[in-house]
Wavefront OBJ file of the C-alpha trace (Angstrom):
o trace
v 91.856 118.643 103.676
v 90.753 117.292 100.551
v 92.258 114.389 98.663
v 94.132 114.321 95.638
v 94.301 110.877 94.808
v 92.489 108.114 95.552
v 94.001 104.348 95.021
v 96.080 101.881 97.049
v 99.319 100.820 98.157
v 100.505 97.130 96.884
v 102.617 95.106 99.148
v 103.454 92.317 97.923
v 99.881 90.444 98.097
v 98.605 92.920 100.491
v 96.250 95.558 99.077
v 95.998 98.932 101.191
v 93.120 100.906 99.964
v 94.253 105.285 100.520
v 93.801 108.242 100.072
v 96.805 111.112 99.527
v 96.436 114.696 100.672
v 99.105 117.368 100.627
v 100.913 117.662 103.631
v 102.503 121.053 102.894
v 101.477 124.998 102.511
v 102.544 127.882 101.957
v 103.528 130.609 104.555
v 104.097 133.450 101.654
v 101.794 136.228 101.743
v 99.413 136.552 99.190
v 100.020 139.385 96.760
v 98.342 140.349 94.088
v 99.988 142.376 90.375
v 98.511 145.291 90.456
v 98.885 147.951 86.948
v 101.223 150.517 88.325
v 99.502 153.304 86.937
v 96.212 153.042 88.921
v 96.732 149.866 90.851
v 93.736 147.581 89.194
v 94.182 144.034 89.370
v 96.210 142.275 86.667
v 93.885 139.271 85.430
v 94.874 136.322 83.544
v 92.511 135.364 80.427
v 92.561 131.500 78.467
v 92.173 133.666 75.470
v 91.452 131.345 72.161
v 94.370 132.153 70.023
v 92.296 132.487 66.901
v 89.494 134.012 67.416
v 91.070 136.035 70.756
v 87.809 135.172 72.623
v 88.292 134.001 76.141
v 87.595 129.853 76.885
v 85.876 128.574 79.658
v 87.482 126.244 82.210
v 84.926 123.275 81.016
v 85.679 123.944 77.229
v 89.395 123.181 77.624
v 91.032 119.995 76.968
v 95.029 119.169 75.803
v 96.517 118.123 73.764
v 99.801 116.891 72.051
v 101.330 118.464 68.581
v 102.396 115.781 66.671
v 103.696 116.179 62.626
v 101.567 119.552 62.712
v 98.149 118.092 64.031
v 97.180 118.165 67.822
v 96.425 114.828 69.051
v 93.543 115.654 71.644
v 93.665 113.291 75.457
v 90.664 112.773 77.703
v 90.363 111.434 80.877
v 89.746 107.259 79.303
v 93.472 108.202 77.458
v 95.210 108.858 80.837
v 93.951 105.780 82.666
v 94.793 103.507 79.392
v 98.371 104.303 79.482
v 99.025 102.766 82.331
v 95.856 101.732 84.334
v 97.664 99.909 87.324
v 99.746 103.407 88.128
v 96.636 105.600 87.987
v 95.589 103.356 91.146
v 98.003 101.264 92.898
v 101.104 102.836 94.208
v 102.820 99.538 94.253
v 105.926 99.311 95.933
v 108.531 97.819 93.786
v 111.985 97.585 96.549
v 112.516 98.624 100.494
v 115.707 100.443 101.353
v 117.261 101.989 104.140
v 115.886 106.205 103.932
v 119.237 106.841 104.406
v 120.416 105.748 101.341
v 118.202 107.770 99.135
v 119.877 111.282 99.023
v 117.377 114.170 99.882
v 118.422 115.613 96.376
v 116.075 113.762 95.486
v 113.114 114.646 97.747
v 110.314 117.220 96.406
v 106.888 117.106 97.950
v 105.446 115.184 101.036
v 101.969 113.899 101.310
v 99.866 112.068 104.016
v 98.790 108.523 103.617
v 95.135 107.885 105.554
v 93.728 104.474 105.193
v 89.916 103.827 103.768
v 87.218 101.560 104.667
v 88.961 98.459 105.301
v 92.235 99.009 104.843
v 93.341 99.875 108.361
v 95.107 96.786 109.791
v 96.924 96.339 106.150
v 97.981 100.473 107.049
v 98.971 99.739 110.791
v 101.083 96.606 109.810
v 103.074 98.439 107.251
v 103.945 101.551 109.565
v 104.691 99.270 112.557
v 106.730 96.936 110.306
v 108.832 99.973 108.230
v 109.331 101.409 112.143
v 110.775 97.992 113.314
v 112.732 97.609 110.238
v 114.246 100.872 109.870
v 113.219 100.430 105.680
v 111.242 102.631 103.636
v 109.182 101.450 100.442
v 109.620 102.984 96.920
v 107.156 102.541 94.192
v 105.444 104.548 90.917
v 102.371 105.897 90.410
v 100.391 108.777 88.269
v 99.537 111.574 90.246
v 98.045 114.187 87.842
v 98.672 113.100 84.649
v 102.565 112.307 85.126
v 104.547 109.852 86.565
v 106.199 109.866 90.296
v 108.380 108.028 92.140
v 106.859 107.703 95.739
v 109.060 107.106 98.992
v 106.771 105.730 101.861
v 107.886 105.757 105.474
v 106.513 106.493 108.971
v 106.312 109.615 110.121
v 105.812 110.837 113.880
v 104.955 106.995 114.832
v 101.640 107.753 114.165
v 101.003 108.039 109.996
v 102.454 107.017 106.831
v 103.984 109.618 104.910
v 104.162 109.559 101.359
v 107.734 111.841 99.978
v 107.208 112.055 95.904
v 111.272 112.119 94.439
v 113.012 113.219 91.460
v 113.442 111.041 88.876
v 117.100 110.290 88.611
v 117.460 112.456 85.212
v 116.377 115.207 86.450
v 119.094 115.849 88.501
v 121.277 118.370 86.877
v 124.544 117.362 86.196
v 127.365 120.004 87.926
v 130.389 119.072 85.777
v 130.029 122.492 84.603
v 130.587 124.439 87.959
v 133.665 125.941 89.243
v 134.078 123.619 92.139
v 137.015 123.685 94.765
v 139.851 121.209 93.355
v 140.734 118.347 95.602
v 143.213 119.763 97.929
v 143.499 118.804 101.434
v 142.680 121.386 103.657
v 145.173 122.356 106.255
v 144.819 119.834 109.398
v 145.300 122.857 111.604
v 142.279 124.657 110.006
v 140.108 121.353 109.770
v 140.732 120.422 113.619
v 139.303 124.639 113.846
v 136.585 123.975 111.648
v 135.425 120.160 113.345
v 135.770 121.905 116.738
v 133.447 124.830 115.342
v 130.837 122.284 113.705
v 131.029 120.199 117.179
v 130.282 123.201 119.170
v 127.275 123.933 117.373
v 125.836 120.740 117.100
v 122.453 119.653 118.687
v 119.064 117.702 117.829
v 117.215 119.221 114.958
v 114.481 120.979 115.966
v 112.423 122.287 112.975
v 109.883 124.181 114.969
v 112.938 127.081 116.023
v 112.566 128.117 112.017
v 110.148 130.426 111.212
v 109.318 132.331 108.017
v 110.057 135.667 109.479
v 110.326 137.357 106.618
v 106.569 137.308 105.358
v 106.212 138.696 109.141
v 107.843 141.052 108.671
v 107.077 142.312 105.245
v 103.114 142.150 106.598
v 104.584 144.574 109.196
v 105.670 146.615 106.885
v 101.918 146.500 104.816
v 100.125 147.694 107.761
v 102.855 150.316 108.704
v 102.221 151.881 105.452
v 98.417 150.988 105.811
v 98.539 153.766 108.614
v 100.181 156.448 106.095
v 104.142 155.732 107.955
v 107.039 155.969 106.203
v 109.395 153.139 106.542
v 112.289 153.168 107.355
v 114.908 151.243 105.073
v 117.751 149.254 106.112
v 120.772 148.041 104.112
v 121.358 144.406 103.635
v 125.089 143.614 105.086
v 127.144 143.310 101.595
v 128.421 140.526 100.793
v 131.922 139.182 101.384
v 133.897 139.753 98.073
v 138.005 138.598 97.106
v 140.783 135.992 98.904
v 140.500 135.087 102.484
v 142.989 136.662 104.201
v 143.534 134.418 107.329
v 140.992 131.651 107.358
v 142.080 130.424 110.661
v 141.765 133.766 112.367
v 138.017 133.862 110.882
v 137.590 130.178 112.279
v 139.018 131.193 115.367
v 137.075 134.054 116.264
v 134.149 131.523 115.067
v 134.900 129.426 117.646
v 135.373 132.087 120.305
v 131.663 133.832 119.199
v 130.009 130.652 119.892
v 131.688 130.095 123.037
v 129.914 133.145 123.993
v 126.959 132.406 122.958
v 126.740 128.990 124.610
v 128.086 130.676 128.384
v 125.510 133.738 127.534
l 1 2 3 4 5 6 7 8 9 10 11 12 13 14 15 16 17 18 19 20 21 22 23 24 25 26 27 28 29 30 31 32 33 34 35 36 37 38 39 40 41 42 43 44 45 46 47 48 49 50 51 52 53 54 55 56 57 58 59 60 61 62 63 64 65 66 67 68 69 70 71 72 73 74 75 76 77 78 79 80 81 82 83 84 85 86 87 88 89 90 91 92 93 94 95 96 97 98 99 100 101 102 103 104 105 106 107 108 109 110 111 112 113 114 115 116 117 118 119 120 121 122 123 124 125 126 127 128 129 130 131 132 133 134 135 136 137 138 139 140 141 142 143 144 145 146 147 148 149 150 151 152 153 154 155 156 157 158 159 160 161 162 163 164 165 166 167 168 169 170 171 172 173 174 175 176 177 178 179 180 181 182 183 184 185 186 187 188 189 190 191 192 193 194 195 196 197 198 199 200 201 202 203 204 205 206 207 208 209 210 211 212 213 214 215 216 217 218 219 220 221 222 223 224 225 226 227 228 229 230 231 232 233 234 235 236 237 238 239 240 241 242 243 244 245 246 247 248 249 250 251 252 253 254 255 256 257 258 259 260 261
């Protein structure tokens, strides 16, 4: 793993040197674009848009277009605009995690203490874990500002979640959502029964990403000069319910089966 930021956590007085590393990747298969003509490899070019030569990595810097003239930034700009965030994810309230909707959840990261900073780490994690609370705070993690959610995480590490900022939550006004009728009590006692007979402990290791299995399957069957086989997608469900609590009943009855099975 390799770091992507390198700072501390404030609490209250209590300064918790860290490092954060991504705690996520990806299970998708790698494919490539390919020109369908002959199949060569579709490459991308930072092509200079006057003179339509192509710019290297270490030549490139940004910038911001303001009243027709781009305002360049390097590195000294970032930290200047707000030099405590660029290093201290300082945590600012502690709630309960429940009350922070996972709406607003995007990206984890791992927390791992540095030189020194250990005990500070071990007292937070034991202390969030006895108090049920997790700690939100700010900080710039490449060149933008986050909103970080802290908590424990497997008893054993402190996880860092980064969240949405509360504007860029779409709003849904828009949407043709259900008006606020009261279902039937006969077809919500079917439908709690249903949701009660399915019910257990998450377990997150029973989901797989099967489908990049099986779509490298399907790469070496055709690897071997096979043809494949297609099968139709079950189509989708169009019009008015007929009898919703004949659906929820037989529901019911297939998971009974299931269960005894």
């Amino acid at each position: 793993m390799k770091a992507i930021w390198n700072g501390a956590i404030g609490f209250g007085l209590v300064n918790i040197p860290v490092k954060i590393y991504s705690a996520t990747e990806t299970s998708k298969l790698d494919l490539d674009m390919l020109d369908k003509s002959d199949f060569s490899n579709i490459r991308f070019k930072r092509v200079n848009e006057n003179t339509g030569k192509e710019v290297k990595w270490e030549n490139i810097v940004k910038g911001y277009l303001m009243d027709d003239k781009y305002i360049v930034l390097d590195e000294e700009d970032y930290e200047a605009a707000s030099p405590e965030k660029t290093k201290i994810l300082s945590i600012d309230q502690f709630v309960k995690e429940e009350e922070v909707d996972s709406v607003y959840f995007e990206t984890p990261y791992y927390l791992e203490p540095q030189k020194n900073g250990e005990n500070a780490y071990r007292l937070l994690l034991k202390a969030l874990e006895k108090t049920g609370m997790v700690g939100i705070g700010t900080f710039v993690l490449r060149e933008s500002e986050a909103i970080g959610m802290i908590r424990p995480y497997n008893n054993d590490i402190l996880i860092l979640n980064r969240l949405r900022f509360d504007q860029e939550i779409r709003d849904y006004s828009d949407l043709k959502i259900p008006a606020h009728k009261a279902p039937k009590p006969a077809e919500l006692k079917m439908a709690v029964n249903l949701i009660e007979q399915l019910s257990q402990e998450f377990d997150p290791a029973m989901y797989k990403d099967t489908y990049s299995d099986d779509l490298l399957k399907i790469i070496k069957q055709k690897a071997k000069g096979k043809n494949i086989k297609t099968r139709k997608a079950p189509a989708a469900k169009e019009g008015k319910v007929i009898d919703l609590m004949a659906q929820l009943k037989a529901s019911l009855n297939n998971s009974k089966s299931k269960s005894a099975s």
